[in-house]
C-alpha positions in Angstrom: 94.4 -69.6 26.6 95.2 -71.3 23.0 92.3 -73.6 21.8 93.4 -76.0 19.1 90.5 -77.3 17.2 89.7 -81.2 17.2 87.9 -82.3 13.9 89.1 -85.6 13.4 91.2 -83.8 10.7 94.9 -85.2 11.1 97.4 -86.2 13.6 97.6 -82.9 16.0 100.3 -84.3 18.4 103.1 -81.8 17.1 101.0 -79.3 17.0 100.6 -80.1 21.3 104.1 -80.7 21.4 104.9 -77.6 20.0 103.1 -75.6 22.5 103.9 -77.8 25.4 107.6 -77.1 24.4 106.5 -73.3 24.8 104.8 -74.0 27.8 101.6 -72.0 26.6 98.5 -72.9 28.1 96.6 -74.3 26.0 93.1 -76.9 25.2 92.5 -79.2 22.5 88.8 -80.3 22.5 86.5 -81.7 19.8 83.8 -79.4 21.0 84.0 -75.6 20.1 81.9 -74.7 23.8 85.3 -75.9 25.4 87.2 -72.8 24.0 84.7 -70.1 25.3 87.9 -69.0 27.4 90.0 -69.1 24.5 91.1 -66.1 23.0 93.7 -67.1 20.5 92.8 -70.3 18.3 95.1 -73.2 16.1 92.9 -74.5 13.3 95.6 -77.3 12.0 94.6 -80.3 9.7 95.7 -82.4 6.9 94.2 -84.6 4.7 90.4 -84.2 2.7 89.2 -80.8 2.3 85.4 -82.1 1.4 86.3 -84.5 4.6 87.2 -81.9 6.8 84.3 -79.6 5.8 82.0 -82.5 6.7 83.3 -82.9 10.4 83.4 -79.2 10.7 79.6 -78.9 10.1 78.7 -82.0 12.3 80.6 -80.3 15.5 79.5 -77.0 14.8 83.2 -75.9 14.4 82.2 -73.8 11.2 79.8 -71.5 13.0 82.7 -71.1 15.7 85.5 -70.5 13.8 83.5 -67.6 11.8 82.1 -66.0 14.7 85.6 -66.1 16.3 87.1 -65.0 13.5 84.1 -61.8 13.2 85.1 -61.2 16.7 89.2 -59.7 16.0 90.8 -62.7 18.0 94.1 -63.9 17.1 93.7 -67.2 14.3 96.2 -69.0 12.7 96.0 -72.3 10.4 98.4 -74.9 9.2 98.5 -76.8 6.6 94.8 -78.1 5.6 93.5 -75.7 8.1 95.2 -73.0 5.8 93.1 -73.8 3.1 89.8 -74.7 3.9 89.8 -70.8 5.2 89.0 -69.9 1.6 85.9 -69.8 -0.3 86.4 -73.0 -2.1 88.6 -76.0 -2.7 88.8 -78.0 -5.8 89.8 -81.1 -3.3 85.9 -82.9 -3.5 84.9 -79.5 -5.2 83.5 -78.2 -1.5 82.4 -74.6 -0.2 84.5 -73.8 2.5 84.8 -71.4 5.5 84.8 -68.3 3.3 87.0 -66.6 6.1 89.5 -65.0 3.0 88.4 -64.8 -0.7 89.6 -67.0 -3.3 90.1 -70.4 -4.3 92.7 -73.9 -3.5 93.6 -75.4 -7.0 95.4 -78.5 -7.2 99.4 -78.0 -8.4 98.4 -79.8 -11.5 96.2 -76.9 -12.7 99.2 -74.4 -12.1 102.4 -75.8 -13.3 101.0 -76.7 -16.9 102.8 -73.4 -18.1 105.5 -73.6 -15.9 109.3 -73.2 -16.6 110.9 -75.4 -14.5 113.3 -77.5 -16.5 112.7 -80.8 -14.3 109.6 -82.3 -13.5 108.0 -81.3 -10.6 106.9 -84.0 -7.9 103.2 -83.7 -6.6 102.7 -83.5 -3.4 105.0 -80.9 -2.8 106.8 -82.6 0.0 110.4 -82.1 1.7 111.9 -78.8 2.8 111.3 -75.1 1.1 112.8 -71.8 1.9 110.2 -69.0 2.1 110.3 -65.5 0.8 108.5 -62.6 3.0 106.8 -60.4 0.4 104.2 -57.7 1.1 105.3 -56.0 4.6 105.5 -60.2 5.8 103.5 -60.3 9.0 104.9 -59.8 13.3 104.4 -63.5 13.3 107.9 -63.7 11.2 109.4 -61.1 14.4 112.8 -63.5 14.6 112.6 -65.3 11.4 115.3 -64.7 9.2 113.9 -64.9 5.4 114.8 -67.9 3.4 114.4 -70.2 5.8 113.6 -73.3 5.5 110.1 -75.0 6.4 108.3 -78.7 5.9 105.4 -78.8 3.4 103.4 -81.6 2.7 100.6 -81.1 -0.1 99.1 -81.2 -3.4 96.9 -78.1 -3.6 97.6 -74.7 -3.6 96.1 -71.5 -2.0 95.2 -69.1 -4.5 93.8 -65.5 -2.8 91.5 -63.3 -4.8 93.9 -60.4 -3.8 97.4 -60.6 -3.5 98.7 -58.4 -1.1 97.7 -60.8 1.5 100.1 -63.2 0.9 103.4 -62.1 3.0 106.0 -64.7 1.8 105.9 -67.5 -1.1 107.5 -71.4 -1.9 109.7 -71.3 -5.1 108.0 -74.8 -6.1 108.4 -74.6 -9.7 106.0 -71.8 -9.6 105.7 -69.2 -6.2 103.8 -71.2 -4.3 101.7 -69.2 -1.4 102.5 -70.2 2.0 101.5 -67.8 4.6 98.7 -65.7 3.9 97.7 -62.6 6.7 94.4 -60.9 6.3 93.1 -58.6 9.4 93.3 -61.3 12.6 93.8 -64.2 10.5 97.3 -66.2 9.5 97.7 -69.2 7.5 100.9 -71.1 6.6 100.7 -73.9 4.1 103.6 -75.6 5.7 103.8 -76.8 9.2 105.8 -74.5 11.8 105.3 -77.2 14.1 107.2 -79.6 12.3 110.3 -76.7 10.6 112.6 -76.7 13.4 113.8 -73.8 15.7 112.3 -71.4 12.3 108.7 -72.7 12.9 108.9 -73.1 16.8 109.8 -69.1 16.5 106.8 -68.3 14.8 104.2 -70.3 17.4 106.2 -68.3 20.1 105.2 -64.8 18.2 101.6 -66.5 18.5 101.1 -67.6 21.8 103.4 -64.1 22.9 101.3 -62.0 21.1 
C-alpha cells in the first residue's frame, strides 16, 4: 500500500488521480498512524517551506517520515516535498527534514552570474525537458531523456554532493530536478501533472 502524506501542504488531487489512473492501492490520511501498513510513501506539497515545516511538526509527520525513511522503504517527493527533504530552506529561513544534505536557495541567488542572454522569469513555471546525468535512477525505466515535465517554483535544490542528482532543468542555469539518494527520490517538477512521461515514472513507483 502507497501512503500519501496529508499536511495541509497543497492541492493533492492529481497526485490521487494519478494513482487512481494506475489503479494502485493507495491511502491519503493527515495522520502518519494511518500508514503503519504502508510500505512505499508520496510526500507531495507546494507552497511555504517554513509553512509546511510547521504542519509537519504539529502532526508528527517529521518523526515519521525520518523513521520511514531510516527504515529502507521506497520514498519519493514532488515538488515542495522535494525540497523540504534537505537540511535547510532559505524559504522563511527553516530547518528542515535533514533526510539529504544541502541547502534550497531561491533562483535569485543563482542566476546573478548567469549567461542567459534573456531574462529569466521567476517562478520557473511552464514545461522543461530533463537531462538524466549520473547513472539516472529505475524510476526513469521507460522514460526517454529530454522529455518534457511541468515545474512550478522559485527555489532551487542544491545537494551538498552532486552525484545524487540523476538528471537537471536547463533553466538559465542546470536546475536540479530529481535527486536519488539510497531509498529516497525527489523530482522538483510534478510527474503527476507531465503527461504519459510523469504517469511512467509513478508506475516504476508503485511497480517497484
Amino acid at each position: 500500500m502507497i501512503g500519501i502524506v496529508d499536511y495541509n501542504a497543497g492541492n493533492i488531487t492529481s497526485v490521487e488521480h494519478a494513482l487512481e489512473y494506475l489503479k494502485a492501492d493507495y491511502v491519503l490520511s493527515k495522520n502518519p498512524a494511518d500508514f503503519k501498513d504502508a510500505d512505499k510513501i508520496v510526500f507531495p506539497g507546494v507552497g511555504d517551506a517554513a509553512y509546511a515545516m510547521e504542519q509537519l511538526k504539529a502532526t508528527g509527520f517529521d518523526k515519521f517520515l525520518k523513521d520511514f525513511h531510516a527504515s529502507g522503504k521506497p520514498m519519493i517527493g514532488i515538488c515542495l516535498g522535494s525540497q523540504i527533504v534537505f537540511d535547510f530552506s532559505e524559504e522563511g529561513n527553516v530547518e528542515c527534514l535533514g533526510l539529504i544534505p544541502g541547502k534550497i536557495k531561491h533562483f535569485s541567488d543563482l542566476i546573478k552570474d548567469c549567461e542567459s542572454k534573456d531574462p529569466i522569469k521567476i517562478p520557473h513555471m511552464g514545461w522543461n525537458d530533463i537531462e538524466v546525468c549520473n547513472g539516472g535512477s529505475k524510476l526513469l525505466d521507460g522514460v526517454v531523456d529530454h522529455s518534457d515535465f511541468y515545474f512550478v517554483h522559485s527555489y532551487v535544490i542544491q545537494p551538498e554532493d552532486e552525484s545524487v542528482i540523476k538528471g537537471y532543468a536547463n533553466y538559465g542555469i542546470k536546475v536540479p530536478s530529481i535527486i536519488e539518494k539510497d531509498n529516497l527520490t525527489v523530482f522538483q517538477f510534478h510527474p503527476e501533472k507531465s503527461g504519459k512521461a510523469g504517469l511512467k515514472i509513478l508506475e516504476n513507483f508503485v511497480n517497484m
